[in-house]
C-alpha positions, 0 to 999 in steps of 0.5 A, a space after each residue: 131325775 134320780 129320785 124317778 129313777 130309783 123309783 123305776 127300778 125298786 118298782 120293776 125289781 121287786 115285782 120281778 122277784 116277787 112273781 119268779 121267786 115267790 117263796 123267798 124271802 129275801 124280796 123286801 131286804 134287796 128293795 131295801 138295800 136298793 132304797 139305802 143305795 139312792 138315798 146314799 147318793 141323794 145325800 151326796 149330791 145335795 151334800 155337794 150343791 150345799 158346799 161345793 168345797 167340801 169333800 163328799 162323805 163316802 157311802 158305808 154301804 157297799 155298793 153289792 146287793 147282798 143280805 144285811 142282818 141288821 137290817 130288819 125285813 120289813 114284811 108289811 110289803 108282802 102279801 100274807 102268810 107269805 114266806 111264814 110258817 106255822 108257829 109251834 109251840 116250844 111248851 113242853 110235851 103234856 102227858 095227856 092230849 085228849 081232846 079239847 084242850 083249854 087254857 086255864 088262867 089263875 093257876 100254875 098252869 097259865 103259861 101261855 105254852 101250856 094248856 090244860 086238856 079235858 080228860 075223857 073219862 076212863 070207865 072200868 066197867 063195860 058199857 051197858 053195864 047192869 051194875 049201877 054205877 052208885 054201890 049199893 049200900 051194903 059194903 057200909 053195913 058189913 066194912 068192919 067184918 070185910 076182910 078175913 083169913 079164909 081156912 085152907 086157902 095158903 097164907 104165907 110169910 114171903 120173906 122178913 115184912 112180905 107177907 101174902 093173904 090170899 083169898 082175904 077179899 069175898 066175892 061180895 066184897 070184891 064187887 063193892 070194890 069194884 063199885 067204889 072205884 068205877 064211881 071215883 074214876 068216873 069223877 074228877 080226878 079219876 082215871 087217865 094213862 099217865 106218861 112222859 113227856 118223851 111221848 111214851 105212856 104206862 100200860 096201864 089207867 091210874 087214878 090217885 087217891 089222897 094225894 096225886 102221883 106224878 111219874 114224871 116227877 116222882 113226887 106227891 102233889 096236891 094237884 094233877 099237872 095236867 088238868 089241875 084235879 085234885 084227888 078224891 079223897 080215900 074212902 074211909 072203908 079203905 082204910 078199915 080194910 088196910 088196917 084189918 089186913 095189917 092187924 091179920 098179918 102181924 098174927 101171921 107173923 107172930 105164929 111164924 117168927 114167934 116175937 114179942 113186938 111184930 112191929 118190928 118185923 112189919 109196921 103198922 100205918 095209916 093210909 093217907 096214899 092210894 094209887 088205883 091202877 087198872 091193868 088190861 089184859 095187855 098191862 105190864 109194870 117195870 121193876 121198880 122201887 117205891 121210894 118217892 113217900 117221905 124220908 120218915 116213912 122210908 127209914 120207918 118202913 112203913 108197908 105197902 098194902 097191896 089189893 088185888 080184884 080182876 084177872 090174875 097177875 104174875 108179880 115179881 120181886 126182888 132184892 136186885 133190879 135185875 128182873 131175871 133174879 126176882 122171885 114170882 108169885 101169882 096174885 089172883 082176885 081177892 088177894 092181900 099183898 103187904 110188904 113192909 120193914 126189910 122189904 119195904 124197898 124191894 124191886 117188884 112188877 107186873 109181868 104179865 095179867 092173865 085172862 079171862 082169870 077172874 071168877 066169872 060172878 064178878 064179871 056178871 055182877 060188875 061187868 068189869 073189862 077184861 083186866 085187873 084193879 090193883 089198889 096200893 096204899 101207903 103212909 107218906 
């Protein structure tokens, strides 16, 4: 007769609550709290049919219907999806969420809250371009003359170790550059827009060379987090022209400062480090400090070479982080910036990108998009 009875009214309850109050989920704890109270009174009847003598054990459940957390809710009474919300994913946020992302097991990246995206191909070059997108061969024949002081055009020694070459690059020159680049970013490991995992992203496309750049990390790494490339390795005409560069700037300097070793002055490296960045006419970069290659080649001060192609840049630069301190110059196509030694770790940045400053012949040859190529090369 109880057993029946409880029956009734867990039955009736649950299906009470369940139409009126469908979102709450609270339905199967009550009709299990229900179900712990008759079983308590069961238990006590047959306790006193077994020993009339003995006194009955009171119940440890109190007699009011109310949630208990140690009671765990048993949803399997539930129809699904009921009372359930979409599960997200507690992984922290990637820096790049393009499209068709998919998990990658075997590497550092299989943690099931993180996956890694296909990167859609950023291409410097507009579409229908006329260029090819291979170089044409002539960069190989004429490298080692790439790269020269042209007569008038203003070379200057900027401070101790900054020096400027301006119009270093020829035209030709600048359009294999261009080239080289748009096929390299076009691969694995080419071009992405870096970010944080805030949300907020660089203005700006960048592609490693050598070793990949995290900025979230600030630290050189064999693979990008984010999909697991490896940077292309740096073209070795690159370096030709970086060492060439260097070499002009040390006769620089040694006209203006009249020393015997100009190492001392500006250091000479080998590049094993390219961070490529293209800049769109909207493209800025904050005041900052390159300080994440290694503690040898800090305290050595081994330079920045800096290579400009596209639209012009307002560059400034500074002993301080206070942007409204530094110095500006314009760093038009073509132009070499180098700073090394004493000015290693100065503050610089990207102020603004100029349009339409490019020369017109290395948009019809490459049909490069509206911006700037900014190559930056480094020993780590």
């Amino acid at each position: 007769m109880l057993l029946q009875l409880h029956r009734t009214i867990t039955s009736s309850l649950t299906s009470y609550l369940y139409h009126r109050h469908k979102h709450l989920r609270t339905v199967p704890t009550i009709s299990r709290q229900i179900s712990l109270r008759f079983s308590s009174l069961r238990s006590m009847k047959n306790s006193r049919g077994q020993d009339s003598n003995s006194s009955p054990k009171p119940s440890t459940h109190n007699s009011s219907i109310s949630y208990d957390p140690a009671v765990k809710t048993d949803e399997s009474l539930l129809p699904t999806q009921f009372g359930k919300k979409r599960k997200h994913s507690n992984g922290k946020r990637l820096q790049i969420g393009q499209s068709n992302s998919k998990h990658v097991a075997g590497t550092d990246f299989a943690d099931c809250s993180k996956v890694l995206p296909e990167v859609k191909p950023f291409d410097m070059c507009l579409s229908g371009s006329r260029s090819s997108a291979t170089s044409t061969g002539c960069l190989n024949e004429k490298w080692n003359e790439m790269g020269h002081i042209v007569e008038g055009a203003e070379q200057r020694v900027l401070r101790p170790g900054m020096v400027l070459l301006k119009q270093y690059i020829t035209l030709s020159e600048q359009v294999e550059i261009v080239k080289k680049c748009r096929v390299l970013g076009l691969g694995q490991g080419g071009f992405y827009q870096p970010g944080y995992q805030d949300g907020a992203k660089l203005r700006l496309q960048m592609m490693c060379l050598g070793l990949n750049w995290d900025p979230e990390t600030r630290k050189y790494k064999e693979q990008r987090v984010f999909d697991g490339s490896k940077a292309p390795a740096i073209p070795h005409e690159f370096s030709l022209l970086v060492k060439r560069a260097i070499q002009d700037a040390h006769a620089l300097i040694k006209k203006e400062y009249k020393v015997s070793n100009v190492e001392d002055i500006l250091p000479s490296m080998s590049p094993n480090i390219c961070i490529v960045n293209f800049y769109t006419i909207r493209g800025r970069l904050g005041h900052h400090q390159d300080r994440d290659e290694s503690r040898e080649s800090l305290l050595k001060g081994l330079p920045v070479v800096s290579l400009s192609v596209g639209d012009s840049a307002e560059f400034l630069y500074g002993n301080q982080r206070n942007v409204d301190k530094a110095e500006k110059v314009l760093l038009e196509s073509g132009d070499v910036l180098i700073f090394g030694g004493k000015s290693r770790h100065i503050f610089h940045s990207v102020a603004s990108i100029i349009p339409k400053s490019a020369p017109r012949a290395l948009y019809e040859e490459t049909s490069l998009r509206p911006g700037r190529v900014n190559l930056t090369f480094r020993q780590f």
